[in-house]
Kinemage of the C-alpha trace (Angstrom):
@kinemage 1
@onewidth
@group {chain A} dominant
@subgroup {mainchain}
@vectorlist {calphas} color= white
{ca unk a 1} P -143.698 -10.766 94.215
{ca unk a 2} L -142.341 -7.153 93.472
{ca unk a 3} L -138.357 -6.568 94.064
{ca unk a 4} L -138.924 -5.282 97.988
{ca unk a 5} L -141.078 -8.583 98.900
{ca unk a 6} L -138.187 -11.179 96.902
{ca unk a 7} L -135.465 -8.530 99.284
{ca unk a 8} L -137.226 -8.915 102.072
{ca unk a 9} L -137.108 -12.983 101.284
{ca unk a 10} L -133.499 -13.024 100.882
{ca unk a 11} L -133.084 -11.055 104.234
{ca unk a 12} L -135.236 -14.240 105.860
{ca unk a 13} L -134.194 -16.684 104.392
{ca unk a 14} L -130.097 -15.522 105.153
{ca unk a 15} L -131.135 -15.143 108.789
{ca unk a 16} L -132.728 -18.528 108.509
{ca unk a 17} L -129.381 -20.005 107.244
{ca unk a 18} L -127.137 -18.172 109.923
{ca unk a 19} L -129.622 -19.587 112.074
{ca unk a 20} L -127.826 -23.628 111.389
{ca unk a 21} L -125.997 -24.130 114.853
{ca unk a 22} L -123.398 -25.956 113.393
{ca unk a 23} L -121.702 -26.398 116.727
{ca unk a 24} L -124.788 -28.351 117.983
{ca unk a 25} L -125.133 -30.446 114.370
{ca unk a 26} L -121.490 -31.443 115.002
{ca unk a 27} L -122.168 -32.127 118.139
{ca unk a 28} L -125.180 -34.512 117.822
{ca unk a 29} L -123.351 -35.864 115.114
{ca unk a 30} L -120.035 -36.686 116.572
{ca unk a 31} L -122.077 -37.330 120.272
{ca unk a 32} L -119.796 -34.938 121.975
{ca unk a 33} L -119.467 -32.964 124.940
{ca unk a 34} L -122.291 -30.069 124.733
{ca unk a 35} L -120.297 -27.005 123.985
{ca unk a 36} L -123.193 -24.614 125.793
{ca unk a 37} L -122.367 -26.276 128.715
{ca unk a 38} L -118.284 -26.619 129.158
{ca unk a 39} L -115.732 -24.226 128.450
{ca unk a 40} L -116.849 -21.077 127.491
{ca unk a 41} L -120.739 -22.090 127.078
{ca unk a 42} L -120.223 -20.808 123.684
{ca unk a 43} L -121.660 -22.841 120.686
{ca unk a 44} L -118.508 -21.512 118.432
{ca unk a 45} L -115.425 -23.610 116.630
{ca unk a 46} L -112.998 -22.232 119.404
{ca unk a 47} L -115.165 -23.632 121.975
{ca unk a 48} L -115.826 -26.995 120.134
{ca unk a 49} L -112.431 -27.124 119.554
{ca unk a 50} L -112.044 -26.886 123.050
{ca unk a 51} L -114.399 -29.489 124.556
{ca unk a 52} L -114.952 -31.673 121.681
{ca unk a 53} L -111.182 -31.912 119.723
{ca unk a 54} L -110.034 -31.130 117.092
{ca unk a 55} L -112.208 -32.435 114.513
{ca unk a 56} L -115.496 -31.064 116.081
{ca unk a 57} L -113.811 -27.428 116.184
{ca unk a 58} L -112.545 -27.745 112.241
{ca unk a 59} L -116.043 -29.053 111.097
{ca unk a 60} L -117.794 -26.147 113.419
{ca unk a 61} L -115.553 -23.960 111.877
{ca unk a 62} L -116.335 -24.792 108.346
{ca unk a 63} L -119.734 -25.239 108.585
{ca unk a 64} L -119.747 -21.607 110.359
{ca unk a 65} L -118.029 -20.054 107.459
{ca unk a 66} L -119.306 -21.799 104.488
{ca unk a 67} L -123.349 -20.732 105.849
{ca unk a 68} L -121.369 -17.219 105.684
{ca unk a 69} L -119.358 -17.565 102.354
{ca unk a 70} L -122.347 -19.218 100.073
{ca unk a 71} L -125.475 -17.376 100.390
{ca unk a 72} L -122.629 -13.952 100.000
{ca unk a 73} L -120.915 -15.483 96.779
{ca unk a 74} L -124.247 -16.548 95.069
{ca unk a 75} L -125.272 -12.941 95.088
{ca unk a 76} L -121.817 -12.059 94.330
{ca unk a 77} L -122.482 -9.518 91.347
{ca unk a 78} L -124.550 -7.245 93.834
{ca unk a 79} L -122.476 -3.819 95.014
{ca unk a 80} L -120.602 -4.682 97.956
{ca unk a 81} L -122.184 -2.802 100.360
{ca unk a 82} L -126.030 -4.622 99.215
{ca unk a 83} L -123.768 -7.456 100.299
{ca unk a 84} L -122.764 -6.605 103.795
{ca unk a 85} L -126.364 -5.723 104.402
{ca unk a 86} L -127.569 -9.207 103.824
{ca unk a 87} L -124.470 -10.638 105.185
{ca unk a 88} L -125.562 -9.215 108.751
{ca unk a 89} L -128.735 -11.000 108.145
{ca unk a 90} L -126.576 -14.450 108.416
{ca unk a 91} L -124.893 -12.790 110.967
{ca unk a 92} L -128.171 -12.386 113.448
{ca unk a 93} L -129.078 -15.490 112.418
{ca unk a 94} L -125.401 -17.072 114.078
{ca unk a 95} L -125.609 -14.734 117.154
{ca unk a 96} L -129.575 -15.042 117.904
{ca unk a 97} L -130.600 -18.589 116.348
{ca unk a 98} L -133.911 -19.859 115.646
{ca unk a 99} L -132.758 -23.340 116.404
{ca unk a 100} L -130.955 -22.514 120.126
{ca unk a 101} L -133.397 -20.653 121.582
{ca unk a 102} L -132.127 -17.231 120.155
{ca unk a 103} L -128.566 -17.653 121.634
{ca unk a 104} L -125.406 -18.626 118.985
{ca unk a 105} L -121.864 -17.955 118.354
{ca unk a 106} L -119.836 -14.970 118.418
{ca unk a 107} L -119.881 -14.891 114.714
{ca unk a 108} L -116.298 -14.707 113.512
{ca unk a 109} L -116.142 -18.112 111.324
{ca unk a 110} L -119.327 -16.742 109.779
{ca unk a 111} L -117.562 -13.111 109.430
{ca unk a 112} L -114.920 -14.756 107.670
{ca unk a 113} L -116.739 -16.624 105.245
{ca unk a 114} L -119.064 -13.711 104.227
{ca unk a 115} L -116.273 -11.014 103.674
{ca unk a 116} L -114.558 -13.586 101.996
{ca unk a 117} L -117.341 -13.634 99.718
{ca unk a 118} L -118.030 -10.414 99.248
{ca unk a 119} L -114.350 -8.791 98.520
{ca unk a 120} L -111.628 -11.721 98.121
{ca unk a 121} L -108.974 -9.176 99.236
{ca unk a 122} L -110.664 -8.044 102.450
{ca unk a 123} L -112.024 -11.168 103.339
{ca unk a 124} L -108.058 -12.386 103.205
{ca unk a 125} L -106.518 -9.804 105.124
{ca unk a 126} L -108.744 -10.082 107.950
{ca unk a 127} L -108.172 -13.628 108.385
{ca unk a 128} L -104.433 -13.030 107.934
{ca unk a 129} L -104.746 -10.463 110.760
{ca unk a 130} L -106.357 -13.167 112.882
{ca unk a 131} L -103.485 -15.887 112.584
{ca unk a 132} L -100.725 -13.277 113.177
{ca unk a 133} L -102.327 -12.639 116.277
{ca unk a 134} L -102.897 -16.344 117.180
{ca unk a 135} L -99.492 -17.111 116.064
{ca unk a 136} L -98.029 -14.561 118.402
{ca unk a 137} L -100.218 -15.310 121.277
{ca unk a 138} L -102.448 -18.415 120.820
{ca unk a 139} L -105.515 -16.567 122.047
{ca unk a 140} L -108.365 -16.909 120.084
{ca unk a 141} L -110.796 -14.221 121.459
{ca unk a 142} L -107.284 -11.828 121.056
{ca unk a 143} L -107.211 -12.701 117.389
{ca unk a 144} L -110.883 -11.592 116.681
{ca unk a 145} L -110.798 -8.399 118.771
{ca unk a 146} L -107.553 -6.871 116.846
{ca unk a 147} L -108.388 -8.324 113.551
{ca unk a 148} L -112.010 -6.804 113.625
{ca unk a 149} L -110.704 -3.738 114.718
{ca unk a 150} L -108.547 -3.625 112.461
{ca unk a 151} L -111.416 -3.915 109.878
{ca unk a 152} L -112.595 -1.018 108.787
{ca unk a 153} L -109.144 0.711 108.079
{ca unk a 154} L -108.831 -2.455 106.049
{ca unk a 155} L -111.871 -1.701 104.527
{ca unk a 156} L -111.610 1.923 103.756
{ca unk a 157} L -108.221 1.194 102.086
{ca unk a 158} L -109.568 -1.633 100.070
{ca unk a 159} L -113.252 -0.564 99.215
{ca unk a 160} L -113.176 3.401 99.922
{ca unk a 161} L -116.525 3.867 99.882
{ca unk a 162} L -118.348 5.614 102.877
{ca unk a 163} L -121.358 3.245 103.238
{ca unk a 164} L -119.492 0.394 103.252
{ca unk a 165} L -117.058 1.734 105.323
{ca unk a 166} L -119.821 2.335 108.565
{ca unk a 167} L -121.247 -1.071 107.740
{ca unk a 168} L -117.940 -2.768 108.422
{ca unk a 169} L -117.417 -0.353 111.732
{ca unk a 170} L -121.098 -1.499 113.010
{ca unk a 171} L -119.435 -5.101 112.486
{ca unk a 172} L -116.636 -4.459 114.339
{ca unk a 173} L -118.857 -3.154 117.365
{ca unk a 174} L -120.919 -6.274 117.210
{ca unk a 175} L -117.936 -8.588 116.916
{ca unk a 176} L -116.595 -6.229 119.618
{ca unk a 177} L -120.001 -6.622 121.516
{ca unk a 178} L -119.697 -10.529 121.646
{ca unk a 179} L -116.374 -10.377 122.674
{ca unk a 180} L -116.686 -8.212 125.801
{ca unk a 181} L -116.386 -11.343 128.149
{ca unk a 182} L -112.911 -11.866 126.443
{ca unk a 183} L -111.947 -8.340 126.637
{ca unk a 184} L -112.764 -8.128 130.135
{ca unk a 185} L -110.236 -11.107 130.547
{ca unk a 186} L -107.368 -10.067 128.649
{ca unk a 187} L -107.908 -6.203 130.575
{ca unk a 188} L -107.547 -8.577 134.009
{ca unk a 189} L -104.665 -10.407 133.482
């Protein structure tokens, strides 16, 4: 194997990982209500949270970030922006699973855990971001929307480098993307 085939085996193998519906491994696990089919119909921590308690919606969200965070932090001497690239392997794997019929999560847990990974600073201040906003308004699809907007300028100030810098504004429109439902909601009321 040359160094393009072992890339192109990383890139599979992430998506494979970010495939792992943890929201439907907690949920065969714990026998709980089937998030795709209360609540929001979302296989996400919010949504477990939601139908399932408290438990199923921490272990959703930690199995969520962690499949983000680890395959990120083993590669973690690569240039952050090599990084980001695979991490949005992971994150098509959570949004368009293998294992649920090419349907998944929203991908914020899993956004967490790989910018985490890849810049301990960034990764920090987004998730900060997102409990201000859930302290001030205990609305979960809120927090995502502001703090992943609020991404990139957290990015440029952080990393300042140009190529990074579009990679985290394509996240933002996918996080953005995922989220229109909620945005739609919060516009209405």
């Amino acid at each position: 194997m040359g160094p393009n085939s072992d890339i192109y085996f990383i890139f599979l193998l992430f998506y494979i990982i970010g495939s792992l519906p943890f929201a439907l491994i907690v949920h065969n696990l714990l026998s709980t209500n089937d998030p795709r089919e209360l609540g929001s119909k979302n296989p996400g921590a919010t949504n477990m949270y939601r139908v399932a308690g408290p438990l199923a919606g921490v272990l959703t969200f930690t199995g969520d970030f962690l499949k983000g965070f680890i395959p990120i932090y083993i590669l973690v001497d690569f240039e952050p922006t090599i990084l980001y690239l695979a991490a949005f392997f992971i994150l098509a794997g959570h949004m368009f699973s293998i294992f649920n019929r090419f349907s998944g999560g929203k991908g914020v847990a899993t956004s967490f855990g790989f910018l985490l990974a890849i810049n301990l600073k960034l990764g920090l201040i987004v998730m900060l971001m997102w409990v201000l906003v859930f302290a001030l308004k205990r609305i979960s699809g809120l927090s995502a929307i502001i703090s992943f907007i609020l991404l990139p300028f957290i990015a440029l100030f952080i990393i300042n480098n140009g190529e990074f810098l579009m990679l985290s504004i394509l996240h933002t429109g996918v996080i953005l993307i995922n989220h229109r439902n909620n945005i739609k909601e919060l516009l209405q009321s």
